[in-house]
N, C-alpha and C positions, 0 to 999 in steps of 0.2 A: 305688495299692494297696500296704499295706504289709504285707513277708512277716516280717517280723520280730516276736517279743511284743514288746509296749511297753504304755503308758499306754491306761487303757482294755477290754483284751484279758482274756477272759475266762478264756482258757486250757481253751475247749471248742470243738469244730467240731462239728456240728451234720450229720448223713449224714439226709437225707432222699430214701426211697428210693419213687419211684413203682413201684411192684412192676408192675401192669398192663401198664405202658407198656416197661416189658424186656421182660417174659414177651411181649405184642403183638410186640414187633419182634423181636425172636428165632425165633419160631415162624413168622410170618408173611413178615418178610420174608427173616431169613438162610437158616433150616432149610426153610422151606414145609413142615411139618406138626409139631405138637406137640412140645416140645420131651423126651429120655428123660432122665432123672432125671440120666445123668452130663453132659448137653447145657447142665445146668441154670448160674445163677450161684452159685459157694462163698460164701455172703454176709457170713461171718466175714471173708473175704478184702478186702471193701471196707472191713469197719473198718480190718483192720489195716493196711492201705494209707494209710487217711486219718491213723491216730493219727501213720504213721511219715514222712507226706512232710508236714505239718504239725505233728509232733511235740510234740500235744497231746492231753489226752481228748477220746474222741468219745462223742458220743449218738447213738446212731442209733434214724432214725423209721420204722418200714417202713408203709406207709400198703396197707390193703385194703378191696375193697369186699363186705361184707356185709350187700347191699341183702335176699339173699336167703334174711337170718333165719338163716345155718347159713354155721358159721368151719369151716376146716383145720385141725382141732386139731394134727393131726400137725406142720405147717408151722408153725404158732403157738408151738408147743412146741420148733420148733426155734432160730426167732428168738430166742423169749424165753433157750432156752441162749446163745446166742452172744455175746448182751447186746444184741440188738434191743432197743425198745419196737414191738410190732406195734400201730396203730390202726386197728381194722376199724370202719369208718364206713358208715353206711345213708342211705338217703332212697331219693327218689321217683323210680320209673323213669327220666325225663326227664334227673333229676340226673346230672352227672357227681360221684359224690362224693369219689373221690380228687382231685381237680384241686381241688375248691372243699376240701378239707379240707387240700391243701399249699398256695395260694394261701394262707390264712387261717395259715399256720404259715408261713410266710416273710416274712408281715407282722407279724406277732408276733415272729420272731427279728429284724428289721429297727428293733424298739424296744428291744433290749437289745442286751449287749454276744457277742461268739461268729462264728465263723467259718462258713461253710455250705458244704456241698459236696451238690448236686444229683444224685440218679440219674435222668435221664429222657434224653428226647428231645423233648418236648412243647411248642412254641412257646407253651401258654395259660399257661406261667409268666416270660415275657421280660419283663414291665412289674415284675412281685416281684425276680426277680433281677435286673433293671437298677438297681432301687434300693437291693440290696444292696451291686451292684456299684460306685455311684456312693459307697461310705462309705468312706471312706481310711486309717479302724482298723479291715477288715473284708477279710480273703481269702475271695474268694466262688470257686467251682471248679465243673464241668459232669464228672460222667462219665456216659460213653454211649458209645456205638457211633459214632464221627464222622463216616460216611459216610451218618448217617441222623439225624445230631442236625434239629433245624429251623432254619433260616434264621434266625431270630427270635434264637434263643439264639447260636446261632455267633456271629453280627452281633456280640455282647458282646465277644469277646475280645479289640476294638480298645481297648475300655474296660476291659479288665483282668480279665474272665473267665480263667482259668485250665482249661483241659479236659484232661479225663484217659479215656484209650481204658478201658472194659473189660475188653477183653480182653486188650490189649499192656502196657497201664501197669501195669492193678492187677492184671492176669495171676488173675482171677476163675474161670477154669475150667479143668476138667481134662482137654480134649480142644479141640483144634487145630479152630475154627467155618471153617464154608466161606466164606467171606468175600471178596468183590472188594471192594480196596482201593484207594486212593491210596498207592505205594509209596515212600518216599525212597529217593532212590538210594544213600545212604549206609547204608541199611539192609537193601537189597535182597542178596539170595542167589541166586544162579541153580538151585545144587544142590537149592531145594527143589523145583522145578520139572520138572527132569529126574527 
């Protein structure tokens, strides 16, 4: 995997953000009930994160499901300030449409040149990002939450995934999430504990 621009390199990373799949695992499994508006993720803060630790422009994808005919405008309005693209995608009940709508957009970044950096946790995109991950003018990246990414995805970073916490790396929110952790010792505090 090379971290360096060279030949090739589009000089874009590419922030595709499964919205569903934070907001899910936040609410569900960190908070156990809805997450309040300051609980939420800063999502300007994931741009700025990617432009500055791959120090390139980014495009970011926020992918949402509006199976049921009616957007957030409020939210919509917010992305699109930040410099989101929001893509509020529909189909049929059964559909997962966020999943088949980033599947279909990591195949697609997978034929051109561009960097990618993943928001999810969601094992049904390991076979898209393993193929990203397998192109040698290509830094592919994972942020999520790491003690809930999937198996599927973790497994990558033998092969060059790159993952980035959330909450700790891209320091995404404005209030300290209750979180049991895996701690490095080298990072550990006792004081916050007492």
């Amino acid at each position: 995997m090379s971290t360096a621009s060279g030949p090739g390199r589009s000089g874009t990373t590419y922030v595709v953000v499964d919205g569903e799949n934070i907001d899910a695992t936040l609410g569900t499994a960190i908070l156990q009930a809805r997450p309040a508006p300051d609980q939420r993720p800063r999502w300007e803060r994931v741009l700025a994160f990617a432009q500055k630790e791959w120090g390139q422009d980014v495009k970011g994808l926020f992918f949402l499901n509006a199976s049921n005919g009616s957007l957030p405008m409020s939210f919509v309005q917010a992305l699109l300030a930040i410099g989101f693209q929001p893509i509020p995608l529909s189909g049929e009940s059964h559909e997962k449409v966020v999943d088949i709508g980033i599947k279909r957009t990591l195949e697609a970044i997978a034929g051109r040149a561009g960097d990618v950096m993943l928001v999810s946790h969601d094992g049904d995109f390991a076979g898209e990002l393993a193929t990203l991950v397998e192109d040698p003018e290509r830094r592919t990246g994972l942020i999520a939450f790491r003690e809930f990414t999937s198996t599927s995805l973790s497994g990558l970073v033998a092969q060059g995934l790159q993952t980035f916490d959330l909450e700790h790396d891209v320091n995404a929110f404005n209030v300290q999430l209750p979180r049991v952790r895996i701690i490095p010792l080298e990072d550990f505090d006792p004081t916050f504990y007492l």
